[in-house]
PAFI-336838 format. One record per residue (C-alpha): residue in one letter; residue number from 1; x, y, z; chain. Coordinates in nm, 4 decimals, padded with zeros to 6 digits. Example, Ala and Ser with C-alpha at 12.3 -4.5 7.8 and 13.67 -1.06 7.14 Angstrom:
2
   rest    nr         c1         c2         c3   kette
      a     1    01.2300   -00.4500    00.7800       A
      s     2    01.3670   -00.1060    00.7140       A
This chain:
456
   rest    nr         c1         c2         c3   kette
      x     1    01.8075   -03.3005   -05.5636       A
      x     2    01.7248   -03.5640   -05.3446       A
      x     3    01.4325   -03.4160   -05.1816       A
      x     4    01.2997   -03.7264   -04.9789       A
      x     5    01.6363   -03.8491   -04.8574       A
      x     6    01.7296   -03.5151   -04.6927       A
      x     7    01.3866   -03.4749   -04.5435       A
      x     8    01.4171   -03.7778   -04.3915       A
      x     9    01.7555   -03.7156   -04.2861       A
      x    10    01.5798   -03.4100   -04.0890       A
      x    11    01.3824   -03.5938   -03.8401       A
      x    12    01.0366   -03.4420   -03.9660       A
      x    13    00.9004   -03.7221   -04.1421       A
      x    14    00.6924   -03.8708   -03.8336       A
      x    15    00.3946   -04.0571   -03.9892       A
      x    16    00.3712   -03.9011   -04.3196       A
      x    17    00.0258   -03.8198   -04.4487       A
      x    18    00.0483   -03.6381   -04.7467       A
      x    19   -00.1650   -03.6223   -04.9942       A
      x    20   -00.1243   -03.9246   -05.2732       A
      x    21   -00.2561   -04.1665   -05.4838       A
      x    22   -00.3666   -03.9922   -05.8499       A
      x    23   -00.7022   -04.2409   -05.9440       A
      x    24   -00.6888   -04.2072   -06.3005       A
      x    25   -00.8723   -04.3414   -06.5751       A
      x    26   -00.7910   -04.6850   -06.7033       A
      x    27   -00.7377   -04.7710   -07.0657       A
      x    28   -01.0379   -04.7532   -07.2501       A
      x    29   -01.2176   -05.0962   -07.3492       A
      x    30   -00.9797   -05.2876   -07.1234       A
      x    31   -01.1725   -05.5418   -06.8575       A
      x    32   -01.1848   -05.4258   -06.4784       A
      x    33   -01.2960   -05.5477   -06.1806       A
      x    34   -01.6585   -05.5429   -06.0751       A
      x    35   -01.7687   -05.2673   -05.8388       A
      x    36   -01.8646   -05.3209   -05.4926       A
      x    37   -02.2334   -05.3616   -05.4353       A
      x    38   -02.4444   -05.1049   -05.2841       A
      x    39   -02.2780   -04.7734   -05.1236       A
      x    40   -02.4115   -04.4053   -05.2128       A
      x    41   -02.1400   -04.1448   -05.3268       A
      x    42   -02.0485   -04.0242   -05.0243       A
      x    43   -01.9543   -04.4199   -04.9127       A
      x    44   -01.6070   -04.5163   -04.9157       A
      x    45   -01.5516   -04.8690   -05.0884       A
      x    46   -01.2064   -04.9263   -04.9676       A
      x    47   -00.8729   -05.0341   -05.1138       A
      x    48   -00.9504   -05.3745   -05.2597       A
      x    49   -01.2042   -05.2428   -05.4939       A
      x    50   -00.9442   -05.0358   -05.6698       A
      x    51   -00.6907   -05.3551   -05.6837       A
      x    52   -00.6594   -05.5652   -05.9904       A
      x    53   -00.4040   -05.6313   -06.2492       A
      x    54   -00.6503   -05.4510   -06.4680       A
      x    55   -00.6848   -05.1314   -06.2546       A
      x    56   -00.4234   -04.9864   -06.0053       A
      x    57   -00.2341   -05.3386   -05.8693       A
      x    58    00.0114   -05.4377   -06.1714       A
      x    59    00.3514   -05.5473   -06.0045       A
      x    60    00.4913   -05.3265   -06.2979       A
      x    61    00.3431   -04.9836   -06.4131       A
      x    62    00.2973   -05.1034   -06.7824       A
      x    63   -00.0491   -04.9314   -06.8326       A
      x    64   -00.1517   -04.7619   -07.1398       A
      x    65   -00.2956   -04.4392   -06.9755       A
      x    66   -00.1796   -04.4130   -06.6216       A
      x    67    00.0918   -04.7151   -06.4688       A
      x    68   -00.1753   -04.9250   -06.3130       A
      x    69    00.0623   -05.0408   -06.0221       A
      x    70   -00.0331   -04.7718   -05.8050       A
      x    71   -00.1444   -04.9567   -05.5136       A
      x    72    00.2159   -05.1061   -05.5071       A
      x    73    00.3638   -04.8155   -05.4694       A
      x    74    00.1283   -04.7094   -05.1796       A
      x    75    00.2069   -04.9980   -05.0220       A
      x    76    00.5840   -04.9840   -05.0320       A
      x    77    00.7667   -05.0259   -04.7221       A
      x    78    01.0872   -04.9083   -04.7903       A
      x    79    00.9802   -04.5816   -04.9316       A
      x    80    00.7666   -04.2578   -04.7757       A
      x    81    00.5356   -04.3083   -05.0343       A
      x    82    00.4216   -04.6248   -04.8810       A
      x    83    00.3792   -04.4551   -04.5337       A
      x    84   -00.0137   -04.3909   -04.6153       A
      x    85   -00.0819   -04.7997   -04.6027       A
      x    86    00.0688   -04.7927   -04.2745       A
      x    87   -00.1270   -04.5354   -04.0809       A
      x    88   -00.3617   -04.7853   -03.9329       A
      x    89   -00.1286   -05.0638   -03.8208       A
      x    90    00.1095   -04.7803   -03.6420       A
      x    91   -00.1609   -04.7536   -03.3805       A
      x    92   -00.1020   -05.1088   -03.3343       A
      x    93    00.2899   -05.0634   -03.2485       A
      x    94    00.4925   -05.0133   -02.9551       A
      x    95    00.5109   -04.6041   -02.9908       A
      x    96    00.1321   -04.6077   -03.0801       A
      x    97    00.0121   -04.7915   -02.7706       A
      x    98    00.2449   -04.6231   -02.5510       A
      x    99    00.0691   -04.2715   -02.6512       A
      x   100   -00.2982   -04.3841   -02.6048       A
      x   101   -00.2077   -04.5712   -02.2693       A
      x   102   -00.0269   -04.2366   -02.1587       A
      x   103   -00.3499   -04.0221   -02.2801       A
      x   104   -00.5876   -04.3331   -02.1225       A
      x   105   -00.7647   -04.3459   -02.4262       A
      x   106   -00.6987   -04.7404   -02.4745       A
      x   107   -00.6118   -04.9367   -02.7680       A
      x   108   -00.4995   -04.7116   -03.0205       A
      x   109   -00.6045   -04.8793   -03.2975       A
      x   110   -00.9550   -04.8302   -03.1788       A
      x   111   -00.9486   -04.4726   -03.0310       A
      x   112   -01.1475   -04.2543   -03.2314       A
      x   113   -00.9056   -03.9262   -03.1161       A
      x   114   -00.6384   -04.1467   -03.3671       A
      x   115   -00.9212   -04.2954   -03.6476       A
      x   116   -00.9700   -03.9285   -03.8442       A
      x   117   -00.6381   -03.9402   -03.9389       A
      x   118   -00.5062   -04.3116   -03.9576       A
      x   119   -00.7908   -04.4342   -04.0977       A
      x   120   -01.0998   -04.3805   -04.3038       A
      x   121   -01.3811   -04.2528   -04.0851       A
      x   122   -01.5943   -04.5036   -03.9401       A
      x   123   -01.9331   -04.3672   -04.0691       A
      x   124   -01.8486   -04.3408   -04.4193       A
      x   125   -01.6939   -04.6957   -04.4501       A
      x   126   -01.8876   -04.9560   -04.6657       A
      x   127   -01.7862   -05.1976   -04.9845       A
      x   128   -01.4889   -05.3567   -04.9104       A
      x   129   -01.2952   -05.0330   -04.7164       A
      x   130   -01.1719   -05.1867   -04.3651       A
      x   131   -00.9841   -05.0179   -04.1037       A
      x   132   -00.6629   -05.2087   -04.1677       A
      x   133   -00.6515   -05.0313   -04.4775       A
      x   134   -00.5052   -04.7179   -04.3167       A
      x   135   -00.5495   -04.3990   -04.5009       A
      x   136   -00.6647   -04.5501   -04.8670       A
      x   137   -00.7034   -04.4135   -05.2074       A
      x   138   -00.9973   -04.2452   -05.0983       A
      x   139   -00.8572   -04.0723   -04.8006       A
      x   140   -00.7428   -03.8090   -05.0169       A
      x   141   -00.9235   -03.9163   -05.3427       A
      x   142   -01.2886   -03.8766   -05.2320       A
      x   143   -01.5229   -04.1128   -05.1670       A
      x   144   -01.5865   -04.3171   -05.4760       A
      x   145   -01.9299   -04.4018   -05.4243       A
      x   146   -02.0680   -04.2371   -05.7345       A
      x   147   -01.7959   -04.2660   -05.9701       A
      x   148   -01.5846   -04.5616   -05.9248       A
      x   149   -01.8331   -04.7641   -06.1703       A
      x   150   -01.7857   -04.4889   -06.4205       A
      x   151   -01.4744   -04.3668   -06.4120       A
      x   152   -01.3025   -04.6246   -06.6479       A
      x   153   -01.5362   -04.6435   -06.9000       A
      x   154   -01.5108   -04.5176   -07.2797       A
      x   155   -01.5776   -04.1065   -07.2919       A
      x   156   -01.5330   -04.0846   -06.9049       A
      x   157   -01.3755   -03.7546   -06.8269       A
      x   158   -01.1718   -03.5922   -06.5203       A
      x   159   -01.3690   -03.3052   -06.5279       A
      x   160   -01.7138   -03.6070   -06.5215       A
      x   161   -01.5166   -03.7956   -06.2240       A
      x   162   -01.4908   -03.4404   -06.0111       A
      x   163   -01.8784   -03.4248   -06.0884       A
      x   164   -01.9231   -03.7158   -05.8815       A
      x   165   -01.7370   -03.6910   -05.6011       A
      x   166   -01.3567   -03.7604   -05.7024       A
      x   167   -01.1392   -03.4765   -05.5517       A
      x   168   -00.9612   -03.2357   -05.7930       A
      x   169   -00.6452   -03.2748   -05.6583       A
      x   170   -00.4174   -03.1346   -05.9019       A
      x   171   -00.5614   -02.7920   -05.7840       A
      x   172   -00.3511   -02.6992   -05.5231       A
      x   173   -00.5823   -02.5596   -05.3179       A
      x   174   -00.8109   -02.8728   -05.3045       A
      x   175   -00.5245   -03.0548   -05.2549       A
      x   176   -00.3618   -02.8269   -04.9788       A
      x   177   -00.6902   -02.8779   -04.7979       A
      x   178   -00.7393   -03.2358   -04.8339       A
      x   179   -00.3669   -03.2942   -04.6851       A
      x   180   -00.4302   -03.0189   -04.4328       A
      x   181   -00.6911   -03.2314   -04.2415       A
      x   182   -00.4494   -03.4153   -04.1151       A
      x   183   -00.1087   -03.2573   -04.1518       A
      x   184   -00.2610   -02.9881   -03.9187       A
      x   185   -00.5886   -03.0340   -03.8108       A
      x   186   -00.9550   -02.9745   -03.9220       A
      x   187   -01.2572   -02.9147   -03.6828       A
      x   188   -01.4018   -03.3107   -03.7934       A
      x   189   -01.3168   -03.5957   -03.4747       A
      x   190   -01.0216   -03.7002   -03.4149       A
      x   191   -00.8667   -03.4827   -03.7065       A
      x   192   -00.6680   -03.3064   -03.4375       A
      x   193   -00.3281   -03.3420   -03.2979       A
      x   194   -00.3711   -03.1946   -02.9384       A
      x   195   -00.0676   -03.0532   -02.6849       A
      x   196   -00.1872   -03.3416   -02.4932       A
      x   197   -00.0616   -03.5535   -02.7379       A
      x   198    00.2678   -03.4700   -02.8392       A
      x   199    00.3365   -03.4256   -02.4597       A
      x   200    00.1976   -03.8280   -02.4669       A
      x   201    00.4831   -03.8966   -02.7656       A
      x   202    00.3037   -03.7679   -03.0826       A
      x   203    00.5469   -03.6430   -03.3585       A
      x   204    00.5102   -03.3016   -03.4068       A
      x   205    00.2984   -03.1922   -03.6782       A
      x   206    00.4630   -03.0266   -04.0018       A
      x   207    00.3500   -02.9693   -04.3336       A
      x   208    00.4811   -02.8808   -04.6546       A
      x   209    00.2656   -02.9543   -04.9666       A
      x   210    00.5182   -02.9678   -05.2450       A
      x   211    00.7673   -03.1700   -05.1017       A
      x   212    00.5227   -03.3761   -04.9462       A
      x   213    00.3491   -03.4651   -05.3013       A
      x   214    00.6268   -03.4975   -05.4228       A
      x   215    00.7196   -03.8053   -05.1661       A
      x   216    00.3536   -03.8948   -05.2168       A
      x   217    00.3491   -03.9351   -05.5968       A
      x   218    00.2237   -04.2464   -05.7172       A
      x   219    00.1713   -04.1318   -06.0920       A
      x   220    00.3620   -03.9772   -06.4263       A
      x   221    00.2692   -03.6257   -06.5089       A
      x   222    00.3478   -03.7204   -06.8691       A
      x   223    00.1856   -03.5736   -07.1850       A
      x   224   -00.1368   -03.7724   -07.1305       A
      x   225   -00.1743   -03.6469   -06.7743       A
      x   226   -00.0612   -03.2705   -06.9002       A
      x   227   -00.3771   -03.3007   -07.1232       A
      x   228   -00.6262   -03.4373   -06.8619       A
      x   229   -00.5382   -03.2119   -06.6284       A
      x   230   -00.3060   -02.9567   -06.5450       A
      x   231   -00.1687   -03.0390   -06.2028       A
      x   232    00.0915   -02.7264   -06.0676       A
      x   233    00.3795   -02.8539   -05.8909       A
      x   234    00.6494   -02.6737   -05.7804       A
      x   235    00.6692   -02.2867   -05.6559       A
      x   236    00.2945   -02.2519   -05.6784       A
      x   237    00.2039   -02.5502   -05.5117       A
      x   238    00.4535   -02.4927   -05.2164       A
      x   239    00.3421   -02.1382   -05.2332       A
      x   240   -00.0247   -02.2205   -05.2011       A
      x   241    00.0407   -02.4543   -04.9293       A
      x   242    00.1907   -02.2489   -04.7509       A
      x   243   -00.0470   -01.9469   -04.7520       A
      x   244   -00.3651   -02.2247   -04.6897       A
      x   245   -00.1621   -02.3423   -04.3818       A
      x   246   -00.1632   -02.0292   -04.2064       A
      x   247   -00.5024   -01.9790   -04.3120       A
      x   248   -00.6469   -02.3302   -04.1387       A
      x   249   -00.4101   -02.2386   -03.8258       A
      x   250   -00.5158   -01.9454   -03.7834       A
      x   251   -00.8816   -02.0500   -03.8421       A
      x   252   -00.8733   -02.3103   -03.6303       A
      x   253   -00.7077   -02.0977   -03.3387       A
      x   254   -01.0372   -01.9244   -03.3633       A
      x   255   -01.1975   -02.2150   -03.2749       A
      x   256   -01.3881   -02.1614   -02.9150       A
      x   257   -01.3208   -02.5870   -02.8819       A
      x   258   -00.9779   -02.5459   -02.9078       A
      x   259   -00.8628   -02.4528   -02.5945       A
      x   260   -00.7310   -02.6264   -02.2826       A
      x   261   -00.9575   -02.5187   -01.9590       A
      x   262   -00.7825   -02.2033   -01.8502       A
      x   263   -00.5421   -02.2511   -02.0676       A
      x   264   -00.4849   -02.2045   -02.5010       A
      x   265   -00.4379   -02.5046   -02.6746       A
      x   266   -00.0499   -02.5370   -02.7110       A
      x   267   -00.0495   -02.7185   -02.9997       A
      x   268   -00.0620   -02.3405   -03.1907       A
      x   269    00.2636   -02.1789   -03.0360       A
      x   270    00.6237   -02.2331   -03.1187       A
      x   271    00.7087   -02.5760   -02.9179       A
      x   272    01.0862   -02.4676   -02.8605       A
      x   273    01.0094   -02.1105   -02.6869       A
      x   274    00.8926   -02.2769   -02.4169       A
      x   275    01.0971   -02.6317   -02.4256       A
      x   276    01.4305   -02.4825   -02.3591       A
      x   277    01.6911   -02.5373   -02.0927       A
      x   278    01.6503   -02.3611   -01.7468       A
      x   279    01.9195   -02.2605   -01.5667       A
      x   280    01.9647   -02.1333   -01.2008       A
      x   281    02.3058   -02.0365   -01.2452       A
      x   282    02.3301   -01.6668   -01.1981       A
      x   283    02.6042   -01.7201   -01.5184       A
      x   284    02.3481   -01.8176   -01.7161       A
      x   285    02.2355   -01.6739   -02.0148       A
      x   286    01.8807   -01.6801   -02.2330       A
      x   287    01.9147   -01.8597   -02.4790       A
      x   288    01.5942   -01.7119   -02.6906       A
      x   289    01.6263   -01.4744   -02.9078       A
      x   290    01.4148   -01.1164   -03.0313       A
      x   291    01.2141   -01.2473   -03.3469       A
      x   292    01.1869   -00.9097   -03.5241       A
      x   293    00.8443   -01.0537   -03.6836       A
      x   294    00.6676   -01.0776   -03.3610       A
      x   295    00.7418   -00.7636   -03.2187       A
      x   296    00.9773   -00.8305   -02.9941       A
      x   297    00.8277   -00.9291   -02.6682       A
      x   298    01.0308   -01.1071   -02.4319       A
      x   299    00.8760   -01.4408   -02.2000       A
      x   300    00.5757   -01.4770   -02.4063       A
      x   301    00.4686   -01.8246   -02.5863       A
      x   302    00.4770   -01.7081   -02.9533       A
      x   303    00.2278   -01.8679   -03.2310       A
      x   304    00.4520   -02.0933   -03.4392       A
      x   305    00.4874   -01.8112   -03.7359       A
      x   306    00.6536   -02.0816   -03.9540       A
      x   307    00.4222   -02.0607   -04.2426       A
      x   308    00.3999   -01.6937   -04.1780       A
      x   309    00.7573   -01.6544   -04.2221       A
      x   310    00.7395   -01.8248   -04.5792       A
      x   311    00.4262   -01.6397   -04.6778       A
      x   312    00.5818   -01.2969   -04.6595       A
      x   313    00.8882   -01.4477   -04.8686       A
      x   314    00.6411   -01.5308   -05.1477       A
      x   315    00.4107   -01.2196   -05.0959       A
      x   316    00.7257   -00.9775   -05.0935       A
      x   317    00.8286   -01.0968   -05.4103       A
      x   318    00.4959   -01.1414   -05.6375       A
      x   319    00.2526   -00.9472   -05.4550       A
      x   320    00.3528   -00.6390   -05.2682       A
      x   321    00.0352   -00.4809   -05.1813       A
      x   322   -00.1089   -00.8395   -05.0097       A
      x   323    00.2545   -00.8631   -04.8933       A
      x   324    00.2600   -00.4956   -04.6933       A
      x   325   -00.1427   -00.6142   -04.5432       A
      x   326    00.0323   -00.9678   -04.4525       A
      x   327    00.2678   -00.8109   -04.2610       A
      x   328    00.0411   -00.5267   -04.0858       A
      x   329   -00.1863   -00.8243   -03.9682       A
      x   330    00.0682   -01.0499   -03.9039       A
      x   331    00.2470   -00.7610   -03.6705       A
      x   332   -00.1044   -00.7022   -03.5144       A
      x   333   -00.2218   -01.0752   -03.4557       A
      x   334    00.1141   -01.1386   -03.2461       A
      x   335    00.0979   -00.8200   -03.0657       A
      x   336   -00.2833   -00.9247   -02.9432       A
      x   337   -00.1775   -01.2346   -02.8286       A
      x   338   -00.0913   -01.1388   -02.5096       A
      x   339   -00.3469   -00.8919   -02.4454       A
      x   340   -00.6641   -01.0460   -02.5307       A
      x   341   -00.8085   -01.4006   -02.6120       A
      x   342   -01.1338   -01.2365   -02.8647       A
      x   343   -00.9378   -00.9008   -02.9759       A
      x   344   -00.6627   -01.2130   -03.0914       A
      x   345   -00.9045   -01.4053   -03.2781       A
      x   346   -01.0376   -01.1091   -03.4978       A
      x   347   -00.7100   -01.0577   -03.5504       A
      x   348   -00.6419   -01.4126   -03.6516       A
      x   349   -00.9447   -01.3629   -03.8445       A
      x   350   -00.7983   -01.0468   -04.0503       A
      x   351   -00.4477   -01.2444   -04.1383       A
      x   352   -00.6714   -01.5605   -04.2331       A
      x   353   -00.8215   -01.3884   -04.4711       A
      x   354   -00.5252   -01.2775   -04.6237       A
      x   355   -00.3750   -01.5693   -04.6436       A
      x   356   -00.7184   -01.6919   -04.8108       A
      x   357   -00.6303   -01.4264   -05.0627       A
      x   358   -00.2977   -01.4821   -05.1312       A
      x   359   -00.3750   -01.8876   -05.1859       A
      x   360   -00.6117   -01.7683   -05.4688       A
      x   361   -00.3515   -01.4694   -05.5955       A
      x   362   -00.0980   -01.7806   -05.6164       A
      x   363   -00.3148   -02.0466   -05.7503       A
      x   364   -00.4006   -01.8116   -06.0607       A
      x   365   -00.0546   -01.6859   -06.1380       A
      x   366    00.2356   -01.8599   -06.3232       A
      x   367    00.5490   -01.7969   -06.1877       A
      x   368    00.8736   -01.7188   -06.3880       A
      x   369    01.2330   -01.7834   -06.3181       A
      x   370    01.2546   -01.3970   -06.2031       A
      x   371    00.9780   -01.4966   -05.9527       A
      x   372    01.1225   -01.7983   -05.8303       A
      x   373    01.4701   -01.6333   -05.7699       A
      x   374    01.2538   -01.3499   -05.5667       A
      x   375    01.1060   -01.5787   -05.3382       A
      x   376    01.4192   -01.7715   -05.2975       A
      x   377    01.6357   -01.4782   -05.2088       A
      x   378    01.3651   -01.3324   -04.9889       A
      x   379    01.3707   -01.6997   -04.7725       A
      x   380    01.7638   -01.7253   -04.7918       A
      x   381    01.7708   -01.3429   -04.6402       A
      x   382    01.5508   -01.3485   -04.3767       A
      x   383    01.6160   -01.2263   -04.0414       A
      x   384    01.3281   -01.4245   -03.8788       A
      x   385    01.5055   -01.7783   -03.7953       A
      x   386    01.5351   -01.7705   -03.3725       A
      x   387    01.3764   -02.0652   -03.4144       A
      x   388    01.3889   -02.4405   -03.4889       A
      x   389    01.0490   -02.4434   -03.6480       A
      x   390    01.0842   -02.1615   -03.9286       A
      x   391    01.4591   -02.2662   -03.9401       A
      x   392    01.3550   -02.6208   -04.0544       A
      x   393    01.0463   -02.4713   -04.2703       A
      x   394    01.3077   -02.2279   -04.4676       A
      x   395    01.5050   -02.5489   -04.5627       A
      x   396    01.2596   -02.7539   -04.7188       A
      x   397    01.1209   -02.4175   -04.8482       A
      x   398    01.5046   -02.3854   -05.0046       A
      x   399    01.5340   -02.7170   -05.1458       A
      x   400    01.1821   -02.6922   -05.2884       A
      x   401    01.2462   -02.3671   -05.5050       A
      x   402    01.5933   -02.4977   -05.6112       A
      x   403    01.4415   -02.8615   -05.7207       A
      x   404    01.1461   -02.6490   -05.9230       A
      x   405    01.3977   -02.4413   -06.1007       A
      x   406    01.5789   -02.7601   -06.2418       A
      x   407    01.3323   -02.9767   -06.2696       A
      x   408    01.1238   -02.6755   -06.4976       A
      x   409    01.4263   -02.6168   -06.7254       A
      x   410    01.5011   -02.2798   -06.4971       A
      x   411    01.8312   -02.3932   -06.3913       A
      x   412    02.0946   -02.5672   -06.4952       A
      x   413    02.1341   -02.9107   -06.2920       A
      x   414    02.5193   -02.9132   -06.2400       A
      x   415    02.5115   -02.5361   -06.1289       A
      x   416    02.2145   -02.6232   -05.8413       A
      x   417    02.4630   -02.9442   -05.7404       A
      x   418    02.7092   -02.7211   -05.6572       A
      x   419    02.4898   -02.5864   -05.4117       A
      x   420    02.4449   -02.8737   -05.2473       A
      x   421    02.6954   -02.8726   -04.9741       A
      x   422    02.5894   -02.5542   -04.8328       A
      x   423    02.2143   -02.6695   -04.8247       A
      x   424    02.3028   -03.0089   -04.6181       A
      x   425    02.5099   -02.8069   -04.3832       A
      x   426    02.2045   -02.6375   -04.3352       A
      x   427    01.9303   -02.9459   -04.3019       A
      x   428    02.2575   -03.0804   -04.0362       A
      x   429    02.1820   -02.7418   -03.8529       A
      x   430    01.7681   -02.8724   -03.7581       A
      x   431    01.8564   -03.2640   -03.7684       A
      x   432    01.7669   -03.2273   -03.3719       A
      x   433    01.5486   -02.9638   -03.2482       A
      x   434    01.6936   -02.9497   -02.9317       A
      x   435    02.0283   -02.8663   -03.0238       A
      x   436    01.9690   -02.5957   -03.2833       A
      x   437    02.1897   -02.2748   -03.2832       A
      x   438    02.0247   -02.0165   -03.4407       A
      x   439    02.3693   -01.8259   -03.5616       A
      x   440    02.5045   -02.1450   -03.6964       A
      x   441    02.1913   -02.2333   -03.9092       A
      x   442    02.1709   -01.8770   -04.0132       A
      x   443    02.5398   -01.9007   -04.1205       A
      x   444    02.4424   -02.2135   -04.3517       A
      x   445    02.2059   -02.0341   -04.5019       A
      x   446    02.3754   -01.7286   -04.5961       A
      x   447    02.6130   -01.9888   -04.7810       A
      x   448    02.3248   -02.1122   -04.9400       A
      x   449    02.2224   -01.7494   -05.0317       A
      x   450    02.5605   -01.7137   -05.1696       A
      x   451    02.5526   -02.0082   -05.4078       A
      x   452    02.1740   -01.9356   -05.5403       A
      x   453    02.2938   -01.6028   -05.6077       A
      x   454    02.5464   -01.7632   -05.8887       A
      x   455    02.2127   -01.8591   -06.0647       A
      x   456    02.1660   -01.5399   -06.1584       A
């Protein structure tokens, strides 16, 4: 399908920092490189001590057990999976300076509001790991203190590796989380992306976790892999992703540090309610529209529902009772809003907690071609898209479900091409956020309703 051209062709891409790199086991009895002195399990020993033609730095992916040239592909320039090797160094260009001298924070490259996020943190450094190494295997792999000694040897074992500190990425959820520390924001320093700072130039954060592994992948999910582990791509990864989004939004909303003196950190709301032309011109005309999903009140900054939006699709479809409680607190959260800062965060605190429930519902269900079609119908025929944000969101979300179908034997490939057209009309209807038309994109979509429905 094309996933990662079209993305990019979207304008979302920004500095991508998705989850990646899959640290596998090396073929048993082969020699390695020695492990860096010293360093507990909690210490990260940076990129060279995973390099090596006998680890993960082959210039061709020839291994036995996993490719071995994985650090090549991390550090590929002309591809978004290389994007993680770069975090560091784009603090050091032109549009990195630019937003630290506007936010008078310095050199980027040194600013520790930037670090969490394009770098490993400072205090858990050690081995070899350097700041220019960006966001590094262990950035999303854990910090390989206690098993990178181990982890190659005869009768090591994923489930041994996890033990000691490697991260269990192929469960969504772990995964989800890991990505979401810096794809949204966690409560750590400088592992959040402020108002402040996309006003200073910062890209605006967005997150998908299926189509961002997916741009991430550095490794085969071949029959060896299948019996190591038992990663979940597809609808229940981009499913779980999007129900622990809303949940760390929402959860960090409640947060009494996120805030902005007397006024609520921005960075939650919909960017494009407020960023929209004025006009004095007694002619002129709103151009906002009622969302039906947040109640319908007119001049108020509305959360950015985005993830919400896509939530309910998957919840209508697979589980109805969560589904029916996602929607009472989701109808409830927007209508405190404007009421009341602490009768808002209990209510944030209420749809959290569904979401936290319908990540686990997801992560322990298998889901059919009958499921998939649900969920894609109930995102293609949705009367929630006023905005740019879940506009762009329900595209990814469309080429996502369509990719899973043919890539899990669910669809036939030629069929899905056919539907092609209709879905780049519709990525052409959010290329630029400031001249999307709500009736146009929701036009493109029904046409992409229209083909999907031939898949039946």
């Amino acid at each position: 399908m094309g996933g990662g051209s079209v993305f990019r062709a979207v304008g979302l891409m920004g500095v991508v920092m998705a989850c990646a790199l899959m640290l596998m086991s090396v073929a048993a009895g082969r020699a390695v490189a020695a492990p860096p002195a010293g360093g507990g399990s909690g210490v990260h020993q940076g990129v060279a001590s995973c390099a090596g033609s006998t680890c993960h730095s082959r210039p061709v992916g020839t291994g036995l057990v996993v490719r071995q040239n994985e650090l090549i592909t991390w550090q590929d320039p002309s591809s978004p999976a290389g994007l993680h090797s770069h975090a560091w160094r784009a603090l050091t260009e032109s549009r990195g300076q630019a937003i630290a001298n506007r936010l008078g924070l310095g050199p980027a490259q040194n600013a520790k509001a930037c670090l969490g996020c394009h770098a490993d943190p400072a205090d858990s450094r050690g081995g070899r790991s350097q700041l220019s190494d960006g966001v590094g295997c262990e950035g999303c792999h854990g910090a390989a203190g206690g098993w990178i000694a181990s982890h190659y040897v005869v009768g090591a074992t994923h489930a041994g590796n996890v033990a000691k500190g490697m991260k269990a990425l192929e469960d969504p959820r772990v995964r989800a989380n890991v990505c979401l520390d810096c794809h949204f924001g966690s409560a750590r320093p400088g592992q959040f992306v402020t108002h402040q700072m996309m006003a200073a130039g910062h890209p605006r954060v967005a997150f998908e976790l299926d189509l961002f592994s997916s741009l991430q992948q550095h490794y085969d999910q071949d029959a060896d892999y299948a019996k190591r582990k038992a990663y979940s791509g597809g609808v229940k990864t981009w499913a779980v992703g999007q129900a622990l989004a809303l949940d760390r939004a929402l959860t960090l909303y409640g947060d009494p540090s996120k805030t902005n003196g007397a006024f609520p950190e921005l960075y939650f709301f919909d960017c494009h309610a407020c960023h929209r032309q004025i006009s004095d011109d007694p002619k002129a005309r709103p151009s906002a529209q009622p969302n039906p999903g947040r109640g319908g009140q007119v001049g108020l900054v509305p959360f950015n529902d985005e993830n919400m939006i896509m939530l309910a699709a998957a919840a209508k479809a697979t589980s109805p009772a969560l589904a029916a409680r996602l929607d009472a607190d989701s109808r409830a959260f927007h209508a405190a809003l404007p009421r009341d800062r602490a009768e808002a965060v209990r209510a944030a605190g209420r749809l959290a907690e569904t979401s936290r429930q319908l990540g686990q519902a997801f992560a322990g269900r298998s889901f059919g071609r009958a499921d998939t079609m649900a969920i894609l119908e109930a995102v293609l025929s949705n009367d929630r898209y006023t905005d740019y944000i879940g506009a762009a969101q329900a595209v990814m979300a469309a080429d996502t479900l369509l990719n899973a179908m043919v890539s899990s034997g669910q669809a036939d490939r030629g069929t899905v091409a056919r539907i092609r057209p209709a879905l780049d009309r519709a990525y052409r209807e959010v290329r630029d956020p400031n001249s999307f038309r709500p009736e146009a994109f929701r036009q493109a979509l029904q046409q992409v309703a229209q083909g999907a429905r031939s898949l039946r």
